[in-house]
C-alpha positions in Angstrom: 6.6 223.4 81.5 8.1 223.8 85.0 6.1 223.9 88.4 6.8 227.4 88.3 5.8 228.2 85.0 2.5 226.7 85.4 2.1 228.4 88.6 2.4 231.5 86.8 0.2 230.0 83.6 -2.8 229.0 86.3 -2.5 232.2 88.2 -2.5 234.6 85.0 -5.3 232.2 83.9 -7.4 232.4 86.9 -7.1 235.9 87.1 -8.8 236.4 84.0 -11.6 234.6 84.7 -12.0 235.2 88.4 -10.5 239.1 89.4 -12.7 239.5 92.5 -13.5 236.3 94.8 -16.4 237.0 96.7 -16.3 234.9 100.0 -19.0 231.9 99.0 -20.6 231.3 102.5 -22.6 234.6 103.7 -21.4 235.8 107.3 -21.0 238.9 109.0 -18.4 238.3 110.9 -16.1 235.7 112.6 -18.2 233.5 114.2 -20.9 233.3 111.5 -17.7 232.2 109.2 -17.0 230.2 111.8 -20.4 228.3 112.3 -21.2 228.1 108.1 -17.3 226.7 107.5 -18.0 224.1 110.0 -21.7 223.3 108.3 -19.9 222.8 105.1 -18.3 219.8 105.4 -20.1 217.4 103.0 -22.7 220.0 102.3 -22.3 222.1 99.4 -22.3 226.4 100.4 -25.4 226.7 98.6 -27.4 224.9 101.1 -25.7 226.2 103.5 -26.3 229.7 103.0 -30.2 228.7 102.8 -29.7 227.0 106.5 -27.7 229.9 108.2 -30.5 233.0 107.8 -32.5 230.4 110.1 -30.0 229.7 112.6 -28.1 233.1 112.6 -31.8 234.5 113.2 -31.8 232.6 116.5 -28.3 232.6 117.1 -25.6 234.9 115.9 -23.2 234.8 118.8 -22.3 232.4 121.2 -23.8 233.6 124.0 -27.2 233.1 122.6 -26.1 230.0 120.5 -25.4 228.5 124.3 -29.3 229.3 125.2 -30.6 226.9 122.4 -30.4 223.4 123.1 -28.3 220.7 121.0 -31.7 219.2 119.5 -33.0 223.0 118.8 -29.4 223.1 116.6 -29.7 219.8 115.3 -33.1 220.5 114.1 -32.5 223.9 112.3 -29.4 222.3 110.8 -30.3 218.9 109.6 -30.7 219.5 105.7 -26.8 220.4 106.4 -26.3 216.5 106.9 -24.2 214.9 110.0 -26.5 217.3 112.0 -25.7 215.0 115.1 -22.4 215.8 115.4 -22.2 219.4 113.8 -25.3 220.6 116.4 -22.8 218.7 119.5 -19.9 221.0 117.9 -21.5 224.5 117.1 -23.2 224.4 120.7 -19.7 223.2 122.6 -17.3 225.1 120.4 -19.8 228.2 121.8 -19.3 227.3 125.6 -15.4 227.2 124.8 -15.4 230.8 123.3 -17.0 232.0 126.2 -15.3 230.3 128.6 -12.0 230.6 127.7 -11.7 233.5 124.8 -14.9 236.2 126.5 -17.0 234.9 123.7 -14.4 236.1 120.2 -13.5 234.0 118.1 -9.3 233.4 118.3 -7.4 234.5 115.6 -4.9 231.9 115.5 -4.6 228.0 114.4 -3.7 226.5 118.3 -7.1 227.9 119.7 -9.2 227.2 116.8 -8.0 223.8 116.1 -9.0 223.2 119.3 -12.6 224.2 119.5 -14.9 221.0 118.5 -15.9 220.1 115.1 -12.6 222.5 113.8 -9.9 220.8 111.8 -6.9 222.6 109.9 -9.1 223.1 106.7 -11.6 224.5 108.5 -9.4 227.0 110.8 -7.5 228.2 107.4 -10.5 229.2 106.1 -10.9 231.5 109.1 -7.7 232.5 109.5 -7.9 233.6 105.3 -11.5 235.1 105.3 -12.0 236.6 108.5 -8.7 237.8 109.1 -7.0 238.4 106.7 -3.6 236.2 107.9 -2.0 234.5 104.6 -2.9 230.5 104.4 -4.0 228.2 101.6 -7.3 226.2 102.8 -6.9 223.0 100.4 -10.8 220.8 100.0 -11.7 218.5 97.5 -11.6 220.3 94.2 -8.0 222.3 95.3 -6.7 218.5 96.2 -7.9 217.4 92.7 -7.0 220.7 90.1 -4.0 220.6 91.9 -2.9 217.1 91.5 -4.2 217.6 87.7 -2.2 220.2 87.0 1.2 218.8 88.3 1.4 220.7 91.2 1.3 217.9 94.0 1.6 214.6 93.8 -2.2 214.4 95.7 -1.0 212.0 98.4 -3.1 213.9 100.9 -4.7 217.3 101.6 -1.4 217.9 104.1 1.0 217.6 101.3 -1.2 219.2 98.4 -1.2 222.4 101.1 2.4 222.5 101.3 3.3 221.7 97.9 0.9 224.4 96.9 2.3 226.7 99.1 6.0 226.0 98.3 5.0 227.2 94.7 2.5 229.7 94.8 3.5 233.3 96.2 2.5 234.1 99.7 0.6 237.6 98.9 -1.8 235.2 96.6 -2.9 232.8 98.8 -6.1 234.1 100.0 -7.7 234.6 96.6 -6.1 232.0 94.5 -7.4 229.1 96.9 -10.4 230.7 96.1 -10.1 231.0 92.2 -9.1 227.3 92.1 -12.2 226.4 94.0 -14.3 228.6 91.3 -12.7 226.9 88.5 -12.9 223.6 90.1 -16.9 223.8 90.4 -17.1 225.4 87.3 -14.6 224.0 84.9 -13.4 221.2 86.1 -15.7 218.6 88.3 -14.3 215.3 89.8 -16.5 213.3 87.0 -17.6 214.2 83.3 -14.6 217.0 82.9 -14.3 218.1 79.4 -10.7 219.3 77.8 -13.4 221.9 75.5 -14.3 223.7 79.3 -11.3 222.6 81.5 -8.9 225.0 79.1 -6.2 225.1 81.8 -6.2 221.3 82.7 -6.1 220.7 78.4 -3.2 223.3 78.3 -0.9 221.9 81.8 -2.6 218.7 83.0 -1.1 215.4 83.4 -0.2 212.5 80.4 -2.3 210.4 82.7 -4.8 212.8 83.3 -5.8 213.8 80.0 -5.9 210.4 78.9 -9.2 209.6 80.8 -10.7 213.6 79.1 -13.5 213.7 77.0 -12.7 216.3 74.4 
């Protein structure tokens, strides 16, 4: 099978299972994303979303996230893990959208890459979910289904995103980085992965992937 078949096999697939893909971190709007994207990193969405109704009750804008103090964050936050750090970003990245964008968060990669605690993954995800613009977020279980399936040669999260996007049709991006991360969580976890759930890994996976599958 060729890259572009099973770009076509994993998307048919995928929409089978997955036709609507609800955004998984709750928000209302661009700077709640903003805030719960940034908690996630090494934290999974579910505790997330059981932090944010705590913070977001205190602070659902920047101008009032500015008022709190980094401990106040850190505190409300720390089940998040690296609450040192993230509390340090959420409160500066706050002072920047005031300061320099009248408190909205930008809509492009320059200005959000360049607010603290905000790398590429983590403006994509903005850029796909608040907006709307086309872009291909890759984390952990993209990296991995992707590299499983033959789609990248998983040398790093930079080249996974371009390979997938080199192969995958723009108009798709938003919800099929989405799909992926369903099936990854669902169907196909980093340890224990079985060819009798992982169906689309058993039908286009790797030799030297499926040699390490439980049945």
């Amino acid at each position: 099978m060729t890259k572009k078949e099973k770009a076509e096999f994993i998307m048919e697939e995928l929409d089978k299972v997955y036709p609507t893909t609800p955004v998984p971190l709750d928000h209302k709007d661009e700077y709640t994303l903003l805030i719960a994207v940034l908690l996630s990193a090494q934290c999974t969405d579910v505790r997330v979303n059981q932090i944010t109704p705590y913070l977001f009750a205190k602070a659902d804008n920047p101008y009032d996230m500015v008022k709190l103090s980094v401990e106040e964050i850190r505190e409300i936050i720390k089940p998040c893990g690296l609450s040192p750090q993230k509390s340090k970003a959420i409160h500066r990245l706050s002072e920047i959208l005031i300061e320099k964008h009248d408190g909205v968060v930008p809509d492009n990669y320059e200005d959000l890459e360049f607010l603290p605690g905000v790398g590429h993954k983590t403006a994509s995800v903005v850029m796909s979910q608040a907006f709307g613009h086309p872009a291909f977020p890759v984390d952990t279980h993209i990296h991995r289904l992707l590299y499983r399936w033959g789609i990248t040669n998983g040398k790093n999260v930079t080249q996974t995103e371009k390979d997938a996007k080199a192969i995958f049709p723009e108009e798709k991006w938003n919800k099929l980085h989405l799909q992926i991360i369903f099936y990854g969580r669902s169907h196909s976890p980093a340890r224990g992965a079985r060819l009798s759930v992982d169906y689309i890994t058993e039908a286009i996976g790797r030799k030297s992937v499926l040699k390490d599958y439980k049945p």
